[in-house]
C-alpha positions as CSV (number, residue, x, y, z in Angstrom):
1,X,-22.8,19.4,1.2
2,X,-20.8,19.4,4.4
3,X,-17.8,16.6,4.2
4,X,-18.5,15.9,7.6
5,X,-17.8,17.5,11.6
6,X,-14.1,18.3,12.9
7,X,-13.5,19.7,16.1
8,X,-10.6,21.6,16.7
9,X,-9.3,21.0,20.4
10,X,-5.8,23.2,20.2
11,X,-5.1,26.3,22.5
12,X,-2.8,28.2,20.6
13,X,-5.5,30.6,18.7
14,X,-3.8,31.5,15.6
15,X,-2.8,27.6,14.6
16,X,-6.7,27.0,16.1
17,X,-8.5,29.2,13.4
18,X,-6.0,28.7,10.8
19,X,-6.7,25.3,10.9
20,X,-10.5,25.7,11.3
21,X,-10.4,28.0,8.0
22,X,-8.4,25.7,6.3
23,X,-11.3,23.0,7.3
24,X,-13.9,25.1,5.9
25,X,-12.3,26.0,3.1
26,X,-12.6,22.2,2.3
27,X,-16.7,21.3,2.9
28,X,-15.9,20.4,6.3
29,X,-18.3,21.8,9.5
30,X,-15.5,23.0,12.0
31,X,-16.1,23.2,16.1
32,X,-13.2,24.5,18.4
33,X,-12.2,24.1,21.8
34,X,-8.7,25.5,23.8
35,X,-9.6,23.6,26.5
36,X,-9.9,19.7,27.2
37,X,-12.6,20.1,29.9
38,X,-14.9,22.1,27.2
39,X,-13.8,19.4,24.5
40,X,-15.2,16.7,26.5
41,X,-18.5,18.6,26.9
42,X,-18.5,19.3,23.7
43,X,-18.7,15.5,22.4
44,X,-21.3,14.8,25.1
45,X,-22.7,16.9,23.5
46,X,-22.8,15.9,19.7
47,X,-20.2,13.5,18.9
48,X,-17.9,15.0,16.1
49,X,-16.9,13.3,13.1
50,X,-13.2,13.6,13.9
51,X,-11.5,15.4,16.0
52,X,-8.3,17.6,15.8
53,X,-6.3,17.0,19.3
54,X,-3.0,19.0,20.9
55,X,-1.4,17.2,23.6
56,X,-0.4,20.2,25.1
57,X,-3.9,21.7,26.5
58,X,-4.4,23.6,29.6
59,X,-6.2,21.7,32.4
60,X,-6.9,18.4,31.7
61,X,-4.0,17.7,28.8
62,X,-4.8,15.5,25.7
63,X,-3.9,13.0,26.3
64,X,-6.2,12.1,29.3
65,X,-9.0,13.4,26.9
66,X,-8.2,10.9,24.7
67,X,-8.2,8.3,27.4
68,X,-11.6,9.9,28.8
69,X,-13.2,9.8,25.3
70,X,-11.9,6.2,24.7
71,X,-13.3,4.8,27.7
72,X,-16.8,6.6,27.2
73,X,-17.3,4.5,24.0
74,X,-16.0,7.5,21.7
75,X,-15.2,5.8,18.5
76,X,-14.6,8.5,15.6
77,X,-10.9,9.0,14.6
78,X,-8.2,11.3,16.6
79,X,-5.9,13.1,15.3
80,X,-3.3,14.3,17.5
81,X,-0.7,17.2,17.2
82,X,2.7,17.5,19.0
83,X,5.2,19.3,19.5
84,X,7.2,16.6,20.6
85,X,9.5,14.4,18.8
86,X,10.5,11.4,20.7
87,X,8.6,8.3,20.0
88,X,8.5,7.6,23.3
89,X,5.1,11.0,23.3
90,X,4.1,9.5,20.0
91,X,3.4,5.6,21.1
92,X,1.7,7.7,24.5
93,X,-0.6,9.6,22.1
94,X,-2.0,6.3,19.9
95,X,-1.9,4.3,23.6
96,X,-4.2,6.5,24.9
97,X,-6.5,6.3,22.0
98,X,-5.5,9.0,19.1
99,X,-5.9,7.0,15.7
100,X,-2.9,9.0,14.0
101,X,-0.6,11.7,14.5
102,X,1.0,14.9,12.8
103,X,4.2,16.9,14.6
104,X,4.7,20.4,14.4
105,X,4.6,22.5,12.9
106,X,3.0,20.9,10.1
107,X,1.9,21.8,6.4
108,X,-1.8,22.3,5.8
109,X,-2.0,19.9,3.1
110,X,-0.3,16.8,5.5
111,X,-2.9,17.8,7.8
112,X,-5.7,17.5,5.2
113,X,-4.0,14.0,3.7
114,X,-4.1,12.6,7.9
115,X,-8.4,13.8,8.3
116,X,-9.3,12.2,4.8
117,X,-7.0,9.2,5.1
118,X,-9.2,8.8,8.5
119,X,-12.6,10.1,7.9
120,X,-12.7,7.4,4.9
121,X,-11.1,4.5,6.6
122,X,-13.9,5.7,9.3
123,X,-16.0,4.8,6.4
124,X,-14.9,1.3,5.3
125,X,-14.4,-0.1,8.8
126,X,-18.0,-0.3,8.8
127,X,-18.2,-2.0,5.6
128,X,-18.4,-5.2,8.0
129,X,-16.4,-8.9,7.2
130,X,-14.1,-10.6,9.2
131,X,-10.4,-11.7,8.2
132,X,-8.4,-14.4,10.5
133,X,-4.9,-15.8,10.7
134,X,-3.4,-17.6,13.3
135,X,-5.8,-17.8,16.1
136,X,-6.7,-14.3,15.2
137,X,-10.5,-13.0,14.3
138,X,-10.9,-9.2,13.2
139,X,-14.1,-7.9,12.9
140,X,-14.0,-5.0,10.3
141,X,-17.3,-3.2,11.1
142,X,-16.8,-3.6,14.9
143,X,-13.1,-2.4,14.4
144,X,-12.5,-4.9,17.1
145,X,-9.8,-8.3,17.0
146,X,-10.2,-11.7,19.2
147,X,-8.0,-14.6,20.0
148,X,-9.7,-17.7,20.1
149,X,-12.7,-16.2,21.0
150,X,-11.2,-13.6,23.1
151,X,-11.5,-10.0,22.7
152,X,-8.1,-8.5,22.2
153,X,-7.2,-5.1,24.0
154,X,-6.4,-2.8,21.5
155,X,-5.5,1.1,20.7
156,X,-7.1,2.4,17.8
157,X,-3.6,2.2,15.6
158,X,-3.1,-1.4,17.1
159,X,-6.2,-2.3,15.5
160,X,-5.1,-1.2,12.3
161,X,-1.6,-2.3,12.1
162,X,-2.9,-5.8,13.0
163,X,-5.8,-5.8,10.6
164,X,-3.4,-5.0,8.0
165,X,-0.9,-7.8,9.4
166,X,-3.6,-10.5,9.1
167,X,-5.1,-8.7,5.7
168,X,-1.9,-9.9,4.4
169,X,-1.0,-12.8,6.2
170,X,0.9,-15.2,4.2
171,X,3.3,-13.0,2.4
172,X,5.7,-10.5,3.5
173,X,5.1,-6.8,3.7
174,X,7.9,-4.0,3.6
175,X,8.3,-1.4,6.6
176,X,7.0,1.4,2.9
177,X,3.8,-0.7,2.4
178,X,3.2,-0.8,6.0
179,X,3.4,3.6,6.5
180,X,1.7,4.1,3.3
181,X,-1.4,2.0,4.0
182,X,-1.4,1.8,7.7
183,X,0.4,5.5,8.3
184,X,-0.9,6.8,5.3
185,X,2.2,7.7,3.8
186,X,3.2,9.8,6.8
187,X,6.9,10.4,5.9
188,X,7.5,11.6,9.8
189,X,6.6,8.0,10.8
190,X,10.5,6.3,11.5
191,X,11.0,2.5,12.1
192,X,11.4,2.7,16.0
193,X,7.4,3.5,15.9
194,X,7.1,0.7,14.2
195,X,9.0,-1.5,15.5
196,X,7.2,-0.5,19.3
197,X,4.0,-1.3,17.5
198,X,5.2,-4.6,16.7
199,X,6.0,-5.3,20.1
200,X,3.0,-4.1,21.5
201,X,0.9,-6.5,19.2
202,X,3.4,-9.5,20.1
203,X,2.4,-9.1,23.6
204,X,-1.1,-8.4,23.4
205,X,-1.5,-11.9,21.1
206,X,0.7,-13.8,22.8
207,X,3.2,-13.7,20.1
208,X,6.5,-13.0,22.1
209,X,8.6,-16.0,20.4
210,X,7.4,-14.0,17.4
211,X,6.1,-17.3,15.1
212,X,2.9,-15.6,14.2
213,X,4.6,-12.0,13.5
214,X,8.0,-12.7,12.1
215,X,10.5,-10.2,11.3
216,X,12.3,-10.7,7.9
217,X,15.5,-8.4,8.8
218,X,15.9,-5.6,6.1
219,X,12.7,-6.0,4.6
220,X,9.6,-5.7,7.0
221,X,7.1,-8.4,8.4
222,X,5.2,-11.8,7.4
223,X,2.0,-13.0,9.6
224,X,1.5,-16.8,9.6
225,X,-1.9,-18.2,7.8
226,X,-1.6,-20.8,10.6
C-alpha cells in the first residue's frame, strides 16, 4: 500500500534519484522534476501529497514556485532544501510558503523524519476543532487563524507555530518544546529562526507591545488565555 505521493522538484540528478529511491524504498509513490516550470505543470496536473523542493532551480527558482503554488490554492506540505545557511534564505523559504526545511547536505534519515513529521500533521490538521486565546480563533481542519473575526495572513510554519502558541496558552513553553513539536526536532533549527518567527506573528496579530506573546528570557514563550 503506497504511503502516499512525493514529488521530487531538485536539479542536481544524482541527489534527485537518490532521494527518489530512498522514497521508494519506504512505500512512498515518487514523481521528479529539475525544473520549476515542469513542477508547476506537474501539480496542475495531479496534486502530490508532498512535495520535495530545492531553492536553487533553473528557470523559475523555488522559491517563486512556492509562492505560485501557494497562491493557486496548493495546500499539501513543502519541504524545501538549501544550500544556504543564513536565516535570513530560510525565513524566505517558509514566507513564500514551504511548510519546513532541511540544509544540505542532509542525512536520508533527517529527510525521512521532515516528510513523515509532515505528511501526518497533513493528516491531523483535518481532524477539525477550533482552539482560541486572546482574540485569536484557529481552525484546525481549515489550517487557517482569525482575529476577532478576521482572517489572519499566514505562511504555512506561521500557522503552526501559532497554533501551537494558542494550543498552550496559559503556561510557558521552552525554545526545546517549541523545535521538537513545531520543528520536529530539527536540531539545525537555531533561536534567531525563532525568534523572527515570533516577530512575524507579533505583527501579523497586532501583538507588537508583546502582552499576548510574551518572552520569558532564558526560557521560551507564554501566550495569554485573555
Amino acid at each position: 500500500m503506497s504511503e502516499g505521493t512525493i514529488l521530487v522538484v531538485e536539479d542536481d540528478a544524482s541527489i534527485a534519484r537518490f532521494v527518489e529511491l530512498e522514497l521508494r524504498h519506504q512505500g512512498f509513490v515518487v514523481e521528479r522534476a529539475s525544473d520549476g516550470a515542469t513542477a508547476l505543470e506537474m501539480v496542475a496536473n495531479g496534486e502530490p501529497d508532498l512535495i520535495v523542493l530545492d531553492l536553487m532551480l533553473p528557470g523559475i527558482e523555488g522559491l517563486e514556485v512556492a509562492r505560485t503554488l501557494r497562491g493557486d490554492g496548493f495546500d499539501r506540505p513543502i519541504l524545501m532544501l538549501t544550500a544556504r545557511s543564513d536565516t535570513r534564505d530560510v525565513v524566505a523559504g517558509f514566507e513564500a510558503g514551504a511548510d519546513d526545511y532541511v540544509r544540505k547536505p542532509f542525512e536520508m534519515p533527517e529527510l525521512l523524519s521532515r516528510v513523515r513529521a509532515l505528511l501526518h500533521r497533513s493528516v491531523e490538521s483535518k481532524r477539525g476543532g477550533t482552539i482560541s486565546a486572546s482574540g485569536i480563533e484557529v481552525d484546525l481542519a481549515a489550517r487557517s487563524a482569525s482575529k476577532d473575526g478576521l482572517r489572519l495572513d499566514l505562511t504555512g510554519r506561521e500557522y503552526e507555530l501559532l497554533a501551537y502558541l494558542v494550543g498552550n496558552a496559559g503556561r510557558v513553553v521552552t525554545r526545546e518544546e517549541i523545535i521538537r513539536d513545531v520543528w520536529g526536532g530539527q536540531r539545525s533549527t537555531d533561536s534567531n529562526v525563532i525568534e523572527v518567527f515570533m516577530c512575524h506573528l507579533r505583527g501579523k496579530i497586532g501583538d507588537r507591545s508583546g502582552r499576548a506573546i510574551q518572552t520569558i528570557r532564558g526560557v521560551g514563550y507564554f501566550f495569554a488565555r485573555n
